[in-house]
Biotite code that builds the C-alpha atoms (Angstrom):
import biotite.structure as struc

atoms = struc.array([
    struc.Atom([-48.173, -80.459, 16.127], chain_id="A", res_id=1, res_name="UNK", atom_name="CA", element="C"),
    struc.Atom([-49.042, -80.373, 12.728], chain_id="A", res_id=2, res_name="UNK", atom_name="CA", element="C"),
    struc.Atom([-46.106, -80.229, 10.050], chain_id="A", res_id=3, res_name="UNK", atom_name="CA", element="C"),
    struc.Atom([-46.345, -76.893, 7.612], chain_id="A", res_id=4, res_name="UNK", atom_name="CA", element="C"),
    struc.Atom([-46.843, -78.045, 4.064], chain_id="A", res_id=5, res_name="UNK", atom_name="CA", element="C"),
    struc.Atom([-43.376, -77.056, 2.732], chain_id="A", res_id=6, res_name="UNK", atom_name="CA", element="C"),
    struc.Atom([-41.633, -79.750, 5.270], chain_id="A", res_id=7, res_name="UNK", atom_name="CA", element="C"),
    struc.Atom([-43.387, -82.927, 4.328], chain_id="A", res_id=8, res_name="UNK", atom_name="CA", element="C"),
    struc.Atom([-42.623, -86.168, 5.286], chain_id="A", res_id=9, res_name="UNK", atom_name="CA", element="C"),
    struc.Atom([-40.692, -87.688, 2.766], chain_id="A", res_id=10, res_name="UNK", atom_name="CA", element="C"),
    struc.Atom([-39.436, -91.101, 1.203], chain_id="A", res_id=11, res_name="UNK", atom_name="CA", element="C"),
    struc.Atom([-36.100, -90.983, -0.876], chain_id="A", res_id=12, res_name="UNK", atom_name="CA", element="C"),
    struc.Atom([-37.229, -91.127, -4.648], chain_id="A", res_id=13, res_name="UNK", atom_name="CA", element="C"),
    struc.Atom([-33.961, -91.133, -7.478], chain_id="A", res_id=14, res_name="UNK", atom_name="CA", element="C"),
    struc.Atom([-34.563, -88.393, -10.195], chain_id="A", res_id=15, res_name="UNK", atom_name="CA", element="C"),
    struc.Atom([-32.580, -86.990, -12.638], chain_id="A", res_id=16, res_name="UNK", atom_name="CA", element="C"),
    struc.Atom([-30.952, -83.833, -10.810], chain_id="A", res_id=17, res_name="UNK", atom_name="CA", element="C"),
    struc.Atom([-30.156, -86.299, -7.537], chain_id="A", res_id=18, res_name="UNK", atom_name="CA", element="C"),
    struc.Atom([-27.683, -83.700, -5.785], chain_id="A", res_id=19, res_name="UNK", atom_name="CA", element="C"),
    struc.Atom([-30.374, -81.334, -5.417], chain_id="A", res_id=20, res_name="UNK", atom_name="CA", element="C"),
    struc.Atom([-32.962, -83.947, -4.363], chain_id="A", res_id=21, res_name="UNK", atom_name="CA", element="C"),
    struc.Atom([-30.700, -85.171, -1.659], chain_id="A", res_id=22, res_name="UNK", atom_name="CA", element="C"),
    struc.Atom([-30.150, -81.707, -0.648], chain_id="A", res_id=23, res_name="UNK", atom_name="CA", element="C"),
    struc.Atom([-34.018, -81.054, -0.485], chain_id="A", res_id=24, res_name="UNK", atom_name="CA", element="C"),
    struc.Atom([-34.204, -84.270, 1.217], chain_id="A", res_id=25, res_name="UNK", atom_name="CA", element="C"),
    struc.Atom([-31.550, -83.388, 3.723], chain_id="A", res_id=26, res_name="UNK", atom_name="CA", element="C"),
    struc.Atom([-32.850, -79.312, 4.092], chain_id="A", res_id=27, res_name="UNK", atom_name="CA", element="C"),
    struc.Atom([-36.108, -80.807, 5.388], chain_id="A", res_id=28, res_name="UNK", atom_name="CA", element="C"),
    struc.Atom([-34.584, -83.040, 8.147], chain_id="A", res_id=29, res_name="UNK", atom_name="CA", element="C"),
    struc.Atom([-32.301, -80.108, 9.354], chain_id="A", res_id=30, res_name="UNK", atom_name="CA", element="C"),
    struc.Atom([-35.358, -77.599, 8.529], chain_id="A", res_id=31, res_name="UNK", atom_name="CA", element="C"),
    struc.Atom([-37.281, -79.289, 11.080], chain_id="A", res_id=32, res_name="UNK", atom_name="CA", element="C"),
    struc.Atom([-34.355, -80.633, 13.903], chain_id="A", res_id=33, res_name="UNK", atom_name="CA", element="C"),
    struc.Atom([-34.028, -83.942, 12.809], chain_id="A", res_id=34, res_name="UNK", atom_name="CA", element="C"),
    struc.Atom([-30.755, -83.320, 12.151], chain_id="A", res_id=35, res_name="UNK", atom_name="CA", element="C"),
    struc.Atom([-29.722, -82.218, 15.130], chain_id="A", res_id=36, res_name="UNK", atom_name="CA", element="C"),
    struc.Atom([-27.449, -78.839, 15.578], chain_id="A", res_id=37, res_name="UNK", atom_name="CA", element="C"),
    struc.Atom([-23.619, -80.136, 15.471], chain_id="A", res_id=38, res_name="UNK", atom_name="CA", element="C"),
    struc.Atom([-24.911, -83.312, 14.079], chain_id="A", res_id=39, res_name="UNK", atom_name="CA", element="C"),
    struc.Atom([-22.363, -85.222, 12.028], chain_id="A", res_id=40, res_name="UNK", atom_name="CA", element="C"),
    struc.Atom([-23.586, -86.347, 8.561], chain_id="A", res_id=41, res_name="UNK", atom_name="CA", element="C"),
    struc.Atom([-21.834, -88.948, 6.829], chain_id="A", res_id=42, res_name="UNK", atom_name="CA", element="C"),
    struc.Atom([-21.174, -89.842, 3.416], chain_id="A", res_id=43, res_name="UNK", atom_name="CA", element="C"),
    struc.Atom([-20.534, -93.349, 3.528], chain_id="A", res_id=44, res_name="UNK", atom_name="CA", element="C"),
    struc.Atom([-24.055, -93.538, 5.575], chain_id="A", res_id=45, res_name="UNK", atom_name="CA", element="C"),
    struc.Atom([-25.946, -91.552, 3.416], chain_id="A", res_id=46, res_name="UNK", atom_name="CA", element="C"),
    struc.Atom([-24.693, -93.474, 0.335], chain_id="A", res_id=47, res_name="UNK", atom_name="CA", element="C"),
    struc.Atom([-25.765, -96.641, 1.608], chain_id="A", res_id=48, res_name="UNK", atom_name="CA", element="C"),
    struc.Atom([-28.838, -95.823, 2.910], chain_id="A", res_id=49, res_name="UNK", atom_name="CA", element="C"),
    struc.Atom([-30.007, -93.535, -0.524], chain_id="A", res_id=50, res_name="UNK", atom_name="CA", element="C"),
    struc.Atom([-28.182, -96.452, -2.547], chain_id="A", res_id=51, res_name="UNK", atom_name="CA", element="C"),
    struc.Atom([-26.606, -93.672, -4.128], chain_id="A", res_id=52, res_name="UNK", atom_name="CA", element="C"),
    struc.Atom([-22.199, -93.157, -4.829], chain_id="A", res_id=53, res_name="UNK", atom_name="CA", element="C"),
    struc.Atom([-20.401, -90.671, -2.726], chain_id="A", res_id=54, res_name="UNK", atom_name="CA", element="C"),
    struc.Atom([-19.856, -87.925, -5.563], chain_id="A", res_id=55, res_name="UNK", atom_name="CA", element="C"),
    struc.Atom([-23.836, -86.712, -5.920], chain_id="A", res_id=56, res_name="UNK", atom_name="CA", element="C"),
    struc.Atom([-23.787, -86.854, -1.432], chain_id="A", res_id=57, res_name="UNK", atom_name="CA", element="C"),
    struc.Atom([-20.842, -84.819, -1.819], chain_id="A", res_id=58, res_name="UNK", atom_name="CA", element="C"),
    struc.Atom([-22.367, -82.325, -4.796], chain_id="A", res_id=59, res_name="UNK", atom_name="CA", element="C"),
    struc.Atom([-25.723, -82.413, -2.080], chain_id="A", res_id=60, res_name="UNK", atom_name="CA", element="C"),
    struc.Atom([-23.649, -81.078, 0.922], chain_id="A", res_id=61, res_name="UNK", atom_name="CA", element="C"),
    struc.Atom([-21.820, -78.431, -0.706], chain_id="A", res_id=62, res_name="UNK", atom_name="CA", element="C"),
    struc.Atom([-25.293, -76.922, -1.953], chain_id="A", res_id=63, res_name="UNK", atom_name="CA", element="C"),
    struc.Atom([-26.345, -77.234, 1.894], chain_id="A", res_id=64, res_name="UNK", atom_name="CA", element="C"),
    struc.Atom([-23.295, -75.736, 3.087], chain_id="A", res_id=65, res_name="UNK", atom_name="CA", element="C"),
    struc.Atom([-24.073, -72.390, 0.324], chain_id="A", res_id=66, res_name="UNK", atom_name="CA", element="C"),
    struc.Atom([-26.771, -71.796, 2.599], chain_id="A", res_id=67, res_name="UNK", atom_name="CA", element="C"),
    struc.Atom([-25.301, -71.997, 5.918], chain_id="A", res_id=68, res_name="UNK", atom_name="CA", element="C"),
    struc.Atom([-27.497, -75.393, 6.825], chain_id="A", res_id=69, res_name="UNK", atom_name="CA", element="C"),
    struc.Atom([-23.911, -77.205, 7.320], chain_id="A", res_id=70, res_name="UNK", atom_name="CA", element="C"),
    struc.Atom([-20.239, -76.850, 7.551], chain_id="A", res_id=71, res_name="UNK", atom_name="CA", element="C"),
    struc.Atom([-17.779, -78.525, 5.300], chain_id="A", res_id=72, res_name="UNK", atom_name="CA", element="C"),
    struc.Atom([-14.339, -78.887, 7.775], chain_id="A", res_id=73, res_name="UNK", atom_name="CA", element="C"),
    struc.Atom([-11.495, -80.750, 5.926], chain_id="A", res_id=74, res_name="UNK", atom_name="CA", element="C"),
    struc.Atom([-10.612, -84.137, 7.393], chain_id="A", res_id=75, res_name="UNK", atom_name="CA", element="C"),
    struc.Atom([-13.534, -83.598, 9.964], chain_id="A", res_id=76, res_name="UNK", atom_name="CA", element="C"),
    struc.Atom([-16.487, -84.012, 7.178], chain_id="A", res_id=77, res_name="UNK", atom_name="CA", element="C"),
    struc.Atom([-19.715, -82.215, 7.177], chain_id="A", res_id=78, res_name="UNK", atom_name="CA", element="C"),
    struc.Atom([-22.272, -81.175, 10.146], chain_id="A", res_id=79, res_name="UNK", atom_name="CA", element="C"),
    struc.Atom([-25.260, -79.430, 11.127], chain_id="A", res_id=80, res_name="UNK", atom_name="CA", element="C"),
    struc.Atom([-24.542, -75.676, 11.657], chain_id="A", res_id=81, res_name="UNK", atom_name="CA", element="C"),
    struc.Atom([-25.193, -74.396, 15.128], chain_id="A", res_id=82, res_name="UNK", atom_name="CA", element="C"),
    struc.Atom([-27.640, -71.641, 15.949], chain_id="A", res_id=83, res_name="UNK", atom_name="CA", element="C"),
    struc.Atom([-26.612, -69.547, 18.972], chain_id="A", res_id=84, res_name="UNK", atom_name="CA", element="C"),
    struc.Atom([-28.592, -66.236, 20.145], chain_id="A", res_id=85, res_name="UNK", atom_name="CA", element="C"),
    struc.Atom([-25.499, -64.774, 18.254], chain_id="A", res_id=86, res_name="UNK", atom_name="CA", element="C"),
    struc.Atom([-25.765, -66.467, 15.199], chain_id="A", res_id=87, res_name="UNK", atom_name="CA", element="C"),
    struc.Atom([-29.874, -65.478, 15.075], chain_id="A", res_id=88, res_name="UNK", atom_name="CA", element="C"),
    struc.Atom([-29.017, -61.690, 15.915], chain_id="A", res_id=89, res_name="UNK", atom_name="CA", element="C"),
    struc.Atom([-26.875, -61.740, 13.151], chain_id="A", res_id=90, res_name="UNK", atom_name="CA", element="C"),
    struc.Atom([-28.939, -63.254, 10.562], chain_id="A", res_id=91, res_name="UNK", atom_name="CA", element="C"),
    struc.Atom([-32.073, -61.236, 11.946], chain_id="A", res_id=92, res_name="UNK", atom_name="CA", element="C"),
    struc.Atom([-30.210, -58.205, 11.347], chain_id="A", res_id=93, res_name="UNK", atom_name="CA", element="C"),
    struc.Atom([-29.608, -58.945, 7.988], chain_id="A", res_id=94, res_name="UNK", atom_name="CA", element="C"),
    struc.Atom([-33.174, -59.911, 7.614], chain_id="A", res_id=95, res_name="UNK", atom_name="CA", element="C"),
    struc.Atom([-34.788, -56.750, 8.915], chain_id="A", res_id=96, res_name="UNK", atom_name="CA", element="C"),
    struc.Atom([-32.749, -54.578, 6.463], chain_id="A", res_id=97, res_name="UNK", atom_name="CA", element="C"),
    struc.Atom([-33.440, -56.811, 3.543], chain_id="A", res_id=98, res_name="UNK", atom_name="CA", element="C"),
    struc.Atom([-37.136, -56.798, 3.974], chain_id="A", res_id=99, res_name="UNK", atom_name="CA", element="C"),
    struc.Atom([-37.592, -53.680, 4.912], chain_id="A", res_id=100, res_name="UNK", atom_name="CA", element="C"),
    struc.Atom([-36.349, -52.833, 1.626], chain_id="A", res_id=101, res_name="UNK", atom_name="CA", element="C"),
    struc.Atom([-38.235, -55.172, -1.078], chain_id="A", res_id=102, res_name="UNK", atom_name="CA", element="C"),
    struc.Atom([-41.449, -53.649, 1.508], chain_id="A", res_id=103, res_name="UNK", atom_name="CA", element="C"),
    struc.Atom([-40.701, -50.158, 0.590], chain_id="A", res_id=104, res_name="UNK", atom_name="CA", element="C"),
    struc.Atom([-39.972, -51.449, -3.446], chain_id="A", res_id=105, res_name="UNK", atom_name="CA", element="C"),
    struc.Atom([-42.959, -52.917, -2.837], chain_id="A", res_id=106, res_name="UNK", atom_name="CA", element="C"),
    struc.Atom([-44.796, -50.420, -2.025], chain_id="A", res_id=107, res_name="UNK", atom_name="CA", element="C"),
    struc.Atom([-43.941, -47.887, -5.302], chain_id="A", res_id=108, res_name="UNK", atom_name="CA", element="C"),
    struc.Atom([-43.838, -51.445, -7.841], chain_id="A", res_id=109, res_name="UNK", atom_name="CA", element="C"),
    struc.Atom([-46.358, -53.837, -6.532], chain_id="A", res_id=110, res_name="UNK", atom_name="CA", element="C"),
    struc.Atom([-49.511, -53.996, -9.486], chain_id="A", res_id=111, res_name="UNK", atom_name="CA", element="C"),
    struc.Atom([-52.663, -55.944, -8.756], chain_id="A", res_id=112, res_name="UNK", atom_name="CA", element="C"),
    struc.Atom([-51.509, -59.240, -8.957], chain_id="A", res_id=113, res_name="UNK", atom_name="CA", element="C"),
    struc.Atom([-48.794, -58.589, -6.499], chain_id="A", res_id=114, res_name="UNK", atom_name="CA", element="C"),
    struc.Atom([-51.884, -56.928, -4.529], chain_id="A", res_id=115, res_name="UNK", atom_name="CA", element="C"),
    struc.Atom([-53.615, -60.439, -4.805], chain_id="A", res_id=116, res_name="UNK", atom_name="CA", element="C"),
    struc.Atom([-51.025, -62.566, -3.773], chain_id="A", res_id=117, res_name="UNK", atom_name="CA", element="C"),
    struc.Atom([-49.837, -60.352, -1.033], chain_id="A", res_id=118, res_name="UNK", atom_name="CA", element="C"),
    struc.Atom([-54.073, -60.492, 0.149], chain_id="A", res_id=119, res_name="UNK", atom_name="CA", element="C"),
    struc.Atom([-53.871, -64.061, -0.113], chain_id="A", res_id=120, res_name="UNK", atom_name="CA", element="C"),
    struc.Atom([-51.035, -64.363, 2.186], chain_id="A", res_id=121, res_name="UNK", atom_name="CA", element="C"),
    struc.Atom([-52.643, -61.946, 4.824], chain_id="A", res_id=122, res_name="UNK", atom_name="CA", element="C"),
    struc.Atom([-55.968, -63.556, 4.907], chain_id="A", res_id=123, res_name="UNK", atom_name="CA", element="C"),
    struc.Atom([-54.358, -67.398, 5.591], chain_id="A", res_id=124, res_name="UNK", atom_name="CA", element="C"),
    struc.Atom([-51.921, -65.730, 8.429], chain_id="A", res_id=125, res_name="UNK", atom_name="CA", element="C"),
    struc.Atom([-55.177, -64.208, 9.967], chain_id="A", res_id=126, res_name="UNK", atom_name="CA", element="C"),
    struc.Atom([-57.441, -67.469, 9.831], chain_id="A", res_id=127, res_name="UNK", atom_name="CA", element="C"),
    struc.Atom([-54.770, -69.515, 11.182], chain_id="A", res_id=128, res_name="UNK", atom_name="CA", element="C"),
    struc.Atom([-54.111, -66.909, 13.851], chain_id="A", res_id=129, res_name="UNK", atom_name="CA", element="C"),
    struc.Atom([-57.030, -67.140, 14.949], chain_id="A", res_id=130, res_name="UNK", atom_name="CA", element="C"),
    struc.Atom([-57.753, -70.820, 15.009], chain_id="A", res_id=131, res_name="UNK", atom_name="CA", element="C"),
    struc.Atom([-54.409, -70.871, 16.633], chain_id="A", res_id=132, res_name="UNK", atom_name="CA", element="C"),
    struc.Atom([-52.822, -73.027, 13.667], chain_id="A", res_id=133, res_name="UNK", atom_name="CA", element="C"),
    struc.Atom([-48.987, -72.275, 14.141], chain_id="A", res_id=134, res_name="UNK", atom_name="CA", element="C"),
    struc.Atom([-47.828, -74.955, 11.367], chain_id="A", res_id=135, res_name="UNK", atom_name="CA", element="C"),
    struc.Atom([-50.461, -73.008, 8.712], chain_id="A", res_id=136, res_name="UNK", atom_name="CA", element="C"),
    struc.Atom([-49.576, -69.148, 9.933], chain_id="A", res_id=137, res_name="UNK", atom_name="CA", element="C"),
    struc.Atom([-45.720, -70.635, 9.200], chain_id="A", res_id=138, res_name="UNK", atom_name="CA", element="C"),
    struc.Atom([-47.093, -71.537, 5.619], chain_id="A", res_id=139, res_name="UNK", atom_name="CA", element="C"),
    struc.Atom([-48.872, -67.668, 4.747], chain_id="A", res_id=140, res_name="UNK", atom_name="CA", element="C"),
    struc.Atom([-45.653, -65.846, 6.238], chain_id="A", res_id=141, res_name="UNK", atom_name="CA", element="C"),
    struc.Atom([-43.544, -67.175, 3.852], chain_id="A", res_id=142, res_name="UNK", atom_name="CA", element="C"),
    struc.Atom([-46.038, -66.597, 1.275], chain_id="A", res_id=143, res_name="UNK", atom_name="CA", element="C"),
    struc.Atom([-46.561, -63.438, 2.302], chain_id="A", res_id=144, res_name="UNK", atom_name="CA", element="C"),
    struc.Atom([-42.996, -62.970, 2.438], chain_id="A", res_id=145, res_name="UNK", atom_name="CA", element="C"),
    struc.Atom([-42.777, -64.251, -1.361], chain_id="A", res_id=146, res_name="UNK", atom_name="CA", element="C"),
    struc.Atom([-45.205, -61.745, -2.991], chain_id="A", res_id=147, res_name="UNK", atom_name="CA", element="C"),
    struc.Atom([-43.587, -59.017, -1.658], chain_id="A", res_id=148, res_name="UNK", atom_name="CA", element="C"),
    struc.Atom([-40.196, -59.853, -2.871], chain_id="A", res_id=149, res_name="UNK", atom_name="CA", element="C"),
    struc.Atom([-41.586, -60.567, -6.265], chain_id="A", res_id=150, res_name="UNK", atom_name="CA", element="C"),
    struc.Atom([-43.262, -57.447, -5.749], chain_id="A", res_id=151, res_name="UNK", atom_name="CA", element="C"),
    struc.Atom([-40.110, -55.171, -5.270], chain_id="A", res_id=152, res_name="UNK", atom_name="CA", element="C"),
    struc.Atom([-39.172, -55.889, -8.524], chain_id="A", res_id=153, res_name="UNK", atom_name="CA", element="C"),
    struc.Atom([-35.275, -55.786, -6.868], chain_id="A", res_id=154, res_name="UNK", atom_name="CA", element="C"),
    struc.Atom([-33.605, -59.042, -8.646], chain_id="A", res_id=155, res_name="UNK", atom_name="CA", element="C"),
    struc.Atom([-30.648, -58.990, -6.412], chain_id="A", res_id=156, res_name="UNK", atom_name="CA", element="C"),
    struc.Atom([-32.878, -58.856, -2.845], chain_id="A", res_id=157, res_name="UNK", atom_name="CA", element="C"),
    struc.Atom([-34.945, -61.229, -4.223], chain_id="A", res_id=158, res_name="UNK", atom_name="CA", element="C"),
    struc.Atom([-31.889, -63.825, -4.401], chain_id="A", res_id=159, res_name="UNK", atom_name="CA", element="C"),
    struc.Atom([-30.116, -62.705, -0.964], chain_id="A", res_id=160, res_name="UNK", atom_name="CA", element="C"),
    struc.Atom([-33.438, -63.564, 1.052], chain_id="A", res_id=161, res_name="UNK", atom_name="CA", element="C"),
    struc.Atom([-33.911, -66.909, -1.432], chain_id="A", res_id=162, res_name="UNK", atom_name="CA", element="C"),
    struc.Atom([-30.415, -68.308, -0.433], chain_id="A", res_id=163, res_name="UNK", atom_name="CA", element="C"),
    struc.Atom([-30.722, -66.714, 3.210], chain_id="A", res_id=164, res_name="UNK", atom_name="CA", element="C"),
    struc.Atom([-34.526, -68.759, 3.373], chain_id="A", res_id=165, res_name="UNK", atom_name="CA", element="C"),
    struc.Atom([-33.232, -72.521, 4.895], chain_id="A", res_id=166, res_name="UNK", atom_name="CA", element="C"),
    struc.Atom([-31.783, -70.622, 7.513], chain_id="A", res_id=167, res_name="UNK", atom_name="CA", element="C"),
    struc.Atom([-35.271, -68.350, 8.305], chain_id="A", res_id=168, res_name="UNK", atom_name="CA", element="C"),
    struc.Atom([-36.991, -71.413, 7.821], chain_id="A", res_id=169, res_name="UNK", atom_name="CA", element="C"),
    struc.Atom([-34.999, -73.588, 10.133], chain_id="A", res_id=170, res_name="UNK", atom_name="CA", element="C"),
    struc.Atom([-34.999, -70.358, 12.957], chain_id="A", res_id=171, res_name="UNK", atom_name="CA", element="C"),
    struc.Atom([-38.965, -69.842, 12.441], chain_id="A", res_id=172, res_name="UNK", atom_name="CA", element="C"),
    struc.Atom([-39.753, -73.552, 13.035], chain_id="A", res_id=173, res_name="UNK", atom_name="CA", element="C"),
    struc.Atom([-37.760, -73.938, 15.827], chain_id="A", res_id=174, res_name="UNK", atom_name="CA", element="C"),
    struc.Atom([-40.322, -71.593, 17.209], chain_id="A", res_id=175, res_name="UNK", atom_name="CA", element="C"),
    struc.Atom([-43.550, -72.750, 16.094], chain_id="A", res_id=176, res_name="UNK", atom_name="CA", element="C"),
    struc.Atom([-44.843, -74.750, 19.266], chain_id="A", res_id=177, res_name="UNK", atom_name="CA", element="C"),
    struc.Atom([-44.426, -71.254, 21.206], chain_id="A", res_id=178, res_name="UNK", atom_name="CA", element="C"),
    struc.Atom([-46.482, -69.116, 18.819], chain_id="A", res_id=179, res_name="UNK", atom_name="CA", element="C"),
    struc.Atom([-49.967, -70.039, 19.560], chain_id="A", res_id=180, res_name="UNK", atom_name="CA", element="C"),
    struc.Atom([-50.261, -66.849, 22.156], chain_id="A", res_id=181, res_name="UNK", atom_name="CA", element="C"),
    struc.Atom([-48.255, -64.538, 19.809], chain_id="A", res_id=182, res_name="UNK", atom_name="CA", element="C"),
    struc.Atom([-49.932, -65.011, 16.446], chain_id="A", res_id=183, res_name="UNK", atom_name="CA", element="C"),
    struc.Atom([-52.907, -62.295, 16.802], chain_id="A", res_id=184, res_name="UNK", atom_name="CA", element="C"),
    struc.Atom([-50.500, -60.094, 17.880], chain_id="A", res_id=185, res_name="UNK", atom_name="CA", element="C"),
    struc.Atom([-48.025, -60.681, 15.573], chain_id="A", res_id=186, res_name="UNK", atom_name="CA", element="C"),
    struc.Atom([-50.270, -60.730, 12.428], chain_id="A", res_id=187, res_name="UNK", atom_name="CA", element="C"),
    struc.Atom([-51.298, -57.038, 12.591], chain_id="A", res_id=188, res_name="UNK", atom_name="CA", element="C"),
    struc.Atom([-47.589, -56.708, 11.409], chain_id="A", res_id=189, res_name="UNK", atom_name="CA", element="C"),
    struc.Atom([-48.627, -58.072, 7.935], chain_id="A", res_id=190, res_name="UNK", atom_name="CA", element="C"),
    struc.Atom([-52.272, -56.381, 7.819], chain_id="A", res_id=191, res_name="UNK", atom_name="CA", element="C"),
    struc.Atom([-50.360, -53.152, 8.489], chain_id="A", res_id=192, res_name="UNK", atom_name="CA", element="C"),
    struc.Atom([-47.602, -53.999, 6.100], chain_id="A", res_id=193, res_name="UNK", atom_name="CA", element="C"),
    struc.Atom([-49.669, -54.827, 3.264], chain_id="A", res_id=194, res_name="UNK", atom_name="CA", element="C"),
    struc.Atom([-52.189, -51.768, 3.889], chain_id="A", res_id=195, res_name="UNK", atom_name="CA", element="C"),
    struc.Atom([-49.051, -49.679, 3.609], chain_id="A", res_id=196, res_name="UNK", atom_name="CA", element="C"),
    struc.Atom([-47.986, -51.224, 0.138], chain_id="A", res_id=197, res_name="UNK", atom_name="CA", element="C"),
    struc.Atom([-51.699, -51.127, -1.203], chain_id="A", res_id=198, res_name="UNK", atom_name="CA", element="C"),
    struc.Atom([-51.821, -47.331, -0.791], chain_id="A", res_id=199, res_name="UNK", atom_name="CA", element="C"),
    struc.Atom([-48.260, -47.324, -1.797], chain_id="A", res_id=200, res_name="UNK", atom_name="CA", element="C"),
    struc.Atom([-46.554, -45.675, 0.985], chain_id="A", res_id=201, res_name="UNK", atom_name="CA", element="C"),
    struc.Atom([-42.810, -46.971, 1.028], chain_id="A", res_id=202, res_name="UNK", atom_name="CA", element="C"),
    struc.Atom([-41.820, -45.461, 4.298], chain_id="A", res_id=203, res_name="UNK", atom_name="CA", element="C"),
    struc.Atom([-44.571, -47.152, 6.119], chain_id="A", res_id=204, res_name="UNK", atom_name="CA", element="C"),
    struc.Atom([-44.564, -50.500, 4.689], chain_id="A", res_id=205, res_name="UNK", atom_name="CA", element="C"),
    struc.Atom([-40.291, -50.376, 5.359], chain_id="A", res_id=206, res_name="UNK", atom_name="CA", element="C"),
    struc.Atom([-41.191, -49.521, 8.748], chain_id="A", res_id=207, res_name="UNK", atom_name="CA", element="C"),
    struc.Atom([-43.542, -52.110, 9.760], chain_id="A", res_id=208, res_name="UNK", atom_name="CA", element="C"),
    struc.Atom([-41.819, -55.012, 8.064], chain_id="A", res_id=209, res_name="UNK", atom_name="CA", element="C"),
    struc.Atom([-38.993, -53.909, 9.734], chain_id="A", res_id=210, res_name="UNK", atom_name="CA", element="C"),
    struc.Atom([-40.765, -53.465, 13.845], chain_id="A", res_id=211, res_name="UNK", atom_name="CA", element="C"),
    struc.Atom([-41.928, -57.453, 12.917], chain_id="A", res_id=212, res_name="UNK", atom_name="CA", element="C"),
    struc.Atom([-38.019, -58.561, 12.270], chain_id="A", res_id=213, res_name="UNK", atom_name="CA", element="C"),
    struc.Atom([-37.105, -56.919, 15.008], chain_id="A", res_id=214, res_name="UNK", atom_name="CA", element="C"),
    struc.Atom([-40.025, -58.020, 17.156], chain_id="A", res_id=215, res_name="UNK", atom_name="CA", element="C"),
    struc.Atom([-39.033, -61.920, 15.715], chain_id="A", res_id=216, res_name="UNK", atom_name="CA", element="C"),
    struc.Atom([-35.492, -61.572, 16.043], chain_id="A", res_id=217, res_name="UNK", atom_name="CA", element="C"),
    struc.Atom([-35.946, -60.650, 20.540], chain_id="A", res_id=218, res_name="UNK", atom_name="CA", element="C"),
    struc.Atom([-38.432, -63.767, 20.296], chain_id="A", res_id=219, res_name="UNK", atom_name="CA", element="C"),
    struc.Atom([-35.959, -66.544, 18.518], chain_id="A", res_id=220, res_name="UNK", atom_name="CA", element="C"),
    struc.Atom([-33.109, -65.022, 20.454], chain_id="A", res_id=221, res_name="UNK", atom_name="CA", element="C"),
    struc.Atom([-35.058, -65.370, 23.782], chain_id="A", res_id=222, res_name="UNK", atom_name="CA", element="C"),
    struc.Atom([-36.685, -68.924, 23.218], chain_id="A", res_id=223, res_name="UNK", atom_name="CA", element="C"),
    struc.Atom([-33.051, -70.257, 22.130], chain_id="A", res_id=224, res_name="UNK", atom_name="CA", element="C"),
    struc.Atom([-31.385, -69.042, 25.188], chain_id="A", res_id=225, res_name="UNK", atom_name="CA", element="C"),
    struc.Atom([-33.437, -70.765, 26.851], chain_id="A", res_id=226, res_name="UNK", atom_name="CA", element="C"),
    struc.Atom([-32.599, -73.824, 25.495], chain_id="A", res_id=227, res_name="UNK", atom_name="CA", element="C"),
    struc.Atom([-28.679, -73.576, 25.967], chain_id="A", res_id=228, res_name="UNK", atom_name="CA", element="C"),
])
């Protein structure tokens, strides 16, 4: 399957701000499973395979662990965070609300670029749903998901979903190689949504984006209970 553009491969490069590089670095792996769920990651490894000391690994984890990606235990070290059906319901729910309300903001702030950007997103989430491109429709939902936050012109929602997007990145994913069925279904959500912000009708757009949360949070529940 072909990896979306935001989780590249990647080769270890030292830069100046190296906590946050070996966070990125690490986000990806768990972002994409290859750090498993409840997998241990540890410092002394790490180190010696970045070539790096122990404080920026450390500096890296706690970042991580900000945005539920990991859990710091004392004497135990770090590891991947789980994701149970619970755990998904519970960050859906937060979700859904969230986004339903930058999509109403949206709706009565959005001005032409916002328009443009939220178009943009639309279009790419309909050509890859239709070529059945899972990896590219991931790419335009999270665009699309940007504009309108930028769009609602609400500073504070705008950082919630920021910090909460590792963990909608790392559920979405997880899902990818089911969605090829789904996706022209699932992307009249977003020509519905951004119809309603384009004529500026905040109850509508609040609506829809909140039906597709909902509608995404019975999918990942359903496709990781089958896995446990």
């Amino acid at each position: 399957m072909q990896v979306p553009s935001d989780v590249p491969e990647q080769r270890f490069k030292v830069s100046k701000n190296l906590s946050e590089q070996i966070a990125g670095y690490l986000r990806v792996q768990i972002i994409r499973g290859e750090l498993a769920p409840g997998e241990r990651i540890l410092e002394a490894k790490l180190a010696e395979t970045m070539q790096v000391s122990r404080g920026p690994i450390r500096e890296a984890l706690r970042i991580l662990e900000k945005t539920r990606l990991i859990e710091l235990t004392p004497r135990r070290g770090a590891r991947v965070t789980e994701m149970s059906p619970v755990d998904i319901e519970s960050l859906y729910d937060v979700l859904t609300e969230l986004y339903a309300l930058v999509a109403g903001k949206s709706a009565e702030n959005r001005d032409q670029d916002d328009l443009q950007r939220i178009g943009t997103a639309v279009k790419g989430a309909e050509a890859c749903a239709s070529k059945g491109d899972p990896a590219g429709y991931y790419d335009s939902i999270f665009g699309f998901a940007t504009a309108i936050r930028r769009a609602s012109r609400n500073a504070l929602a705008d950082q919630l979903l920021e910090d909460l997007e590792p963990a909608t990145r790392r559920t979405q994913f997880a899902t990818l190689s089911h969605r090829v069925d789904d996706l022209a279904k699932n992307v009249t959500f977003f020509q519905k949504g951004a119809r309603h912000i384009e004529k500026g009708n905040a109850e509508m757009a609040a609506q829809t984006i909140r039906q597709y949360a909902q509608n995404e949070k019975a999918f990942a529940v359903r496709m990781r209970s089958k896995q446990t």
